[in-house]
C-alpha positions in Angstrom: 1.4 -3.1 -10.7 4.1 -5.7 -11.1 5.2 -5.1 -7.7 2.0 -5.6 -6.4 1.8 -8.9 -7.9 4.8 -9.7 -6.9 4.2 -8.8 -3.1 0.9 -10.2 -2.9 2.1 -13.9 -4.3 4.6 -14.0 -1.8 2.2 -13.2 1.0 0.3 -16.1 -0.3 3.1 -18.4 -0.5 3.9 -17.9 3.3 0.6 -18.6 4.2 0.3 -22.1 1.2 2.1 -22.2 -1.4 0.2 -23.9 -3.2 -2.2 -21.2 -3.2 0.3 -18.8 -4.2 1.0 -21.5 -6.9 -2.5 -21.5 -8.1 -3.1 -18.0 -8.3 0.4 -18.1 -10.6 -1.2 -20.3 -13.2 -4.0 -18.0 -13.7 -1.6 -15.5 -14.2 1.1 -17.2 -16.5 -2.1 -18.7 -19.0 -4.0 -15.5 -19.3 -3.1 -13.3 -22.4 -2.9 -9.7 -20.5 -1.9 -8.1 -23.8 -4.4 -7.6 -26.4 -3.3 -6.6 -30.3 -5.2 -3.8 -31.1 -3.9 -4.3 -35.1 -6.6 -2.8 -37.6 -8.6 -5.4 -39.8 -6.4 -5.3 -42.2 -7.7 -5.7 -46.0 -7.1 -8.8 -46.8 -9.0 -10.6 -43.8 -12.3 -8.7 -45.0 -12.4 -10.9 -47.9 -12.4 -13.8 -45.6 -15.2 -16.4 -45.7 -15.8 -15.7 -41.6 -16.2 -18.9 -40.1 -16.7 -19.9 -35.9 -16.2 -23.5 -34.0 -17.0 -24.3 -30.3 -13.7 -25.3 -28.0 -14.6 -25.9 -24.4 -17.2 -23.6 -24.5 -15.3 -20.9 -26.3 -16.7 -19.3 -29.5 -13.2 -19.4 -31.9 -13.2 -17.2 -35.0 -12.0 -18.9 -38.1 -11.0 -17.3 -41.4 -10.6 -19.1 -44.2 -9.4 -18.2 -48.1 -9.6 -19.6 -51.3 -11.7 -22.9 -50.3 -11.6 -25.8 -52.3 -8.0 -25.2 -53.5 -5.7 -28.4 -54.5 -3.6 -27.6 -50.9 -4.4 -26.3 -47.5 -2.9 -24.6 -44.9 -3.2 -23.6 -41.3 -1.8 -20.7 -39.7 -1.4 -20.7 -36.1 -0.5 -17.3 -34.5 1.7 -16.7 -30.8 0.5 -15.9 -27.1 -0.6 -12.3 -26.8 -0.9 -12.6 -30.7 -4.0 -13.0 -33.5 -4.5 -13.9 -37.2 -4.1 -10.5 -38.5 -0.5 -10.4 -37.7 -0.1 -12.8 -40.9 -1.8 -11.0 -43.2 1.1 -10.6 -45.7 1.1 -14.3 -46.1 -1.7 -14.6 -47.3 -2.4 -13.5 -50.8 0.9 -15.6 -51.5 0.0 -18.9 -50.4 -3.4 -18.6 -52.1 -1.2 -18.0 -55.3 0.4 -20.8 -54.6 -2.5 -22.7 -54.9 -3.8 -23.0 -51.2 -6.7 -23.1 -49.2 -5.8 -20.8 -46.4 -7.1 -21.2 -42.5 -6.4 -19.3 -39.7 -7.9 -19.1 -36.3 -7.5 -16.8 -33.6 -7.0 -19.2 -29.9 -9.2 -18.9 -27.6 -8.5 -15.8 -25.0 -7.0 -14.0 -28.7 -7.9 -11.7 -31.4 -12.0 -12.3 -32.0 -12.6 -15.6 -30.0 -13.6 -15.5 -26.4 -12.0 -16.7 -23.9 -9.8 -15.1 -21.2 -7.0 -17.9 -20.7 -4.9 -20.1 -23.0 -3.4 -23.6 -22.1 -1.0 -25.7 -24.2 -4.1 -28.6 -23.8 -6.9 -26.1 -24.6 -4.4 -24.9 -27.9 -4.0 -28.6 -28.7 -8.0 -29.4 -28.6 -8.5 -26.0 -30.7 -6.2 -27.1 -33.4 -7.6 -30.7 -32.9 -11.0 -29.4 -33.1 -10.5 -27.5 -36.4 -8.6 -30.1 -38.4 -12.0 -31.8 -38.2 -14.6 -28.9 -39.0 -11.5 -27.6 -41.9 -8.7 -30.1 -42.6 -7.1 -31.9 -43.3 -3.7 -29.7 -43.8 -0.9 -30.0 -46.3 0.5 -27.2 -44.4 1.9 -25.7 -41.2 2.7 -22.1 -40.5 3.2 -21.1 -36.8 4.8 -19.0 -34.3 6.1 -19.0 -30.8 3.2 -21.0 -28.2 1.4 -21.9 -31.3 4.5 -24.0 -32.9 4.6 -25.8 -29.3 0.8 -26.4 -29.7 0.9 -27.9 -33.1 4.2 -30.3 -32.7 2.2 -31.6 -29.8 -0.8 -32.5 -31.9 0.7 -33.7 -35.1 2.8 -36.3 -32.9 -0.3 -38.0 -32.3 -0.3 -39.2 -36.0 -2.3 -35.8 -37.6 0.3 -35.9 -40.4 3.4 -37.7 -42.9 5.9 -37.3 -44.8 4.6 -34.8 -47.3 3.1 -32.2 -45.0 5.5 -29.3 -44.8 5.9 -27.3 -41.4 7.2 -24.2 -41.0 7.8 -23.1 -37.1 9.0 -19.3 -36.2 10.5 -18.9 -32.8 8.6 -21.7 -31.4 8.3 -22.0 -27.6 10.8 -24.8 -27.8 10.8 -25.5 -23.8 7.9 -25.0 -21.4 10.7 -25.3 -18.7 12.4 -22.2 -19.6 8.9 -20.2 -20.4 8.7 -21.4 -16.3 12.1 -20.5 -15.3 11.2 -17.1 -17.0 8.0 -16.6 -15.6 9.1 -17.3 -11.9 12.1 -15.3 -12.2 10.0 -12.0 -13.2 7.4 -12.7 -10.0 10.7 -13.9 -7.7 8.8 -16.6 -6.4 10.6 -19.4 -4.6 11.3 -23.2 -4.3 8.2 -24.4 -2.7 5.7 -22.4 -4.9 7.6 -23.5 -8.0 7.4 -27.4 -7.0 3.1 -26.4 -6.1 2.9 -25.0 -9.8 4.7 -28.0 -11.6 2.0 -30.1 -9.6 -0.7 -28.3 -11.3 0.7 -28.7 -14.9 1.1 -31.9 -14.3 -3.1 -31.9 -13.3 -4.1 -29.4 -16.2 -1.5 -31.7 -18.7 -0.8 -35.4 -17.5 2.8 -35.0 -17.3 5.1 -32.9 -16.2 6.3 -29.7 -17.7 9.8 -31.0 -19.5 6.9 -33.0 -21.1 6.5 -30.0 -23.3 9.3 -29.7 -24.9 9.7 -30.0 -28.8 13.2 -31.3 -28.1 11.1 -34.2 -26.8 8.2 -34.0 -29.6 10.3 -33.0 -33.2 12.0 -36.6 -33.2 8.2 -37.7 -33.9 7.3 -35.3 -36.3 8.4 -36.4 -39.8 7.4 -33.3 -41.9 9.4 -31.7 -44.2 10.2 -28.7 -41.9 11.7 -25.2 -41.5 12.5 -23.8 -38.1 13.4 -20.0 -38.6 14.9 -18.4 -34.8 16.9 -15.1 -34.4 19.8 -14.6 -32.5 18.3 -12.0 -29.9 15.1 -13.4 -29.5 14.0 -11.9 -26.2 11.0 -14.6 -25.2 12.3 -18.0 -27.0 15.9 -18.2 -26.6 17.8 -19.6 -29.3 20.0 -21.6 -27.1 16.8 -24.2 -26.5 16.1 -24.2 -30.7 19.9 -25.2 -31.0 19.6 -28.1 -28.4 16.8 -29.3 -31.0 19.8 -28.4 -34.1 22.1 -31.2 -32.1 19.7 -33.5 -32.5 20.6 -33.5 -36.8 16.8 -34.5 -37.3 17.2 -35.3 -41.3 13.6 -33.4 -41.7 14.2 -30.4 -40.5 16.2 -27.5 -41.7 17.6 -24.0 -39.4 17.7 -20.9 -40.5 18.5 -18.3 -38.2 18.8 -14.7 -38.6 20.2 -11.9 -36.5 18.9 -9.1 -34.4 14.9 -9.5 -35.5 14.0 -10.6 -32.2 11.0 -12.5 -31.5 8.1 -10.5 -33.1 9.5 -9.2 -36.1 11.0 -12.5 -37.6 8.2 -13.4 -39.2 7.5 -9.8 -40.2 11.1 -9.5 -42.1 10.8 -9.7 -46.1 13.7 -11.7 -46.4 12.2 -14.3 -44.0 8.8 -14.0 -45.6 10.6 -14.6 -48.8 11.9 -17.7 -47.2 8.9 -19.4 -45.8 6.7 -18.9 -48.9 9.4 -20.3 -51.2 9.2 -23.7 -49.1 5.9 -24.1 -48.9 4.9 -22.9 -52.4 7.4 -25.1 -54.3 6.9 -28.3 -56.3 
C-alpha cells in the first residue's frame, strides 16, 4: 500500500505538482490510525458532553464539575481521551474539574481530517462552552495546538501547562512526512503553498520554538531520548532558549507513546499540577 502511494504521488507530480501536492495534504492531516482502546471505567462516569466545530460533532467528557480548578486534556494525532484515563481520578483529587475532548477525525467525534487551525478553533471553541482552564495537560499535535492558542492571550501567569512530546516543529513533521512518500523539490515548495492557504503563514510558523517565548505559564515539558515521531533534538532548541517558565525533564528509552504512560512520569506531572 505504501508503495502504491508512493508511485501514484510521483505520477502526479510529473504531470502538476501541485496536484501531487494537494493530494499529500489530504494524506498528511487524515488520522489513518484509529485506537481501538476499550471504554475504560473511569470515562463511564463521565458527564457526556458534545460541541459543534466546523461542522464536526466533538465529544466532550467532563469530571467533577464545579470544582475550585479546571483542567483540559488534549490528547495526540492518531490518539483519543481514553489514553489518559489514569489521570484522571488524581487530578479530581486534587481538586479539579476535569475536561477532555476527543479532536475532530479522533476517538468519538466525527470528522475524517485534523488541521493545526481546525485543533486550534476546537480548543478555542471549548474554552468557551467549558473554561476557562487553570490547567493544561497535552501530548504530541495537541501541545502544538494549545501553545498556538494560549499565545493569543487565553492564559497568565498562574495557569500551569504540562506538554509531553509536543510536536515542537511542523518543519520536521514535513521533512518526515516527505521523506517516507520520497517526494521531491517542486511538490514540497506546492505543499508549503497550501499551508500557508489552510494557515496564513508558512510552516516554520508553527513552531513552539517560535510560540513558548509567549506563553508565560508555569510549565513542564517532559521528552524522551528515543522518541521516534518528536525528536528531542527540536524540544532541546526550545531548552537553549532558558525560558524562566519552563522546566525539562527528559527521560530515556520511553519513546513517544509510552511517556506519558510511565508511573514515574505520571508521578511527575500530577505532583505539579496538584500542588499548592
Amino acid at each position: 500500500m505504501i508503495g502504491w502511494i508512493r508511485a501514484k504521488l510521483n505520477m502526479m507530480a510529473v504531470v502538476s505538482p501541485r496536484w501531487a501536492a494537494a493530494s499529500a495534504m489530504k494524506l498528511f492531516v487524515r488520522p489513518f490510525r484509529k485506537s481501538k482502546k476499550k471504554e475504560p471505567d473511569v470515562f463511564k462516569n463521565a458527564e457526556l458532553l458534545h460541541c459543534k466545530v466546523d461542522g464536526y460533532q466533538v465529544v466532550v467528557y467532563r469530571w467533577n464539575q464545579n470544582a475550585r480548578k479546571r483542567i483540559l486534556i488534549l490528547h495526540g494525532f492518531e490518539s483519543r481521551a481514553f489514553n489518559f484515563e489514569l489521570y484522571i481520578r488524581p487530578l479530581i483529587a486534587g481538586g479539579y474539574e476535569v475536561v477532555a475532548f476527543d479532536a475532530p477525525g479522533h476517538g468519538a467525534s466525527s470528522g475524517k481530517i485534523l488541521s493545526l487551525p481546525l485543533f486550534v478553533k476546537t480548543i478555542s471553541t471549548i474554552s468557551s462552552f467549558y473554561g476557562p482552564f487553570n490547567a493544561y495537560l497535552c501530548h504530541s499535535f495537541g501541545g502544538l495546538a494549545l501553545t498556538h492558542f494560549l499565545e493569543q492571550g487565553h492564559h497568565d501567569g498562574n495557569t500551569r501547562l504540562v506538554l509531553i512530546a509536543p510536536a515542537t516543529e511542523t518543519t520536521t513533521a514535513i521533512n518526515t512526512f516527505f521523506e517516507f512518500l520520497q517526494l521531491g523539490k517542486k511538490v514540497r515548495a506546492r505543499f508549503d503553498e497550501y499551508i500557508y492557504k489552510l494557515g496564513g503563514e508558512w510552516p516554520a510558523h508553527f513552531s513552539l520554538r517560535r510560540t513558548m517565548p509567549n506563553i508565560i505559564a508555569h510549565t513542564l515539558w517532559v521528552h524522551d531520548e528515543d522518541d521516534e515521531l518528536t525528536p528531542l533534538e527540536d524540544a532541546l532548541r526550545v531548552k537553549e532558549l532558558h525560558l524562566p517558565n519552563v522546566t525539562f525533564y527528559i527521560t530515556q528509552g520511553l519513546g513517544h507513546r509510552n511517556v506519558y504512560r510511565d508511573t514515574e512520569v505520571r508521578k511527575v506531572i500530577i505532583d505539579l499540577l496538584t500542588s499548592p
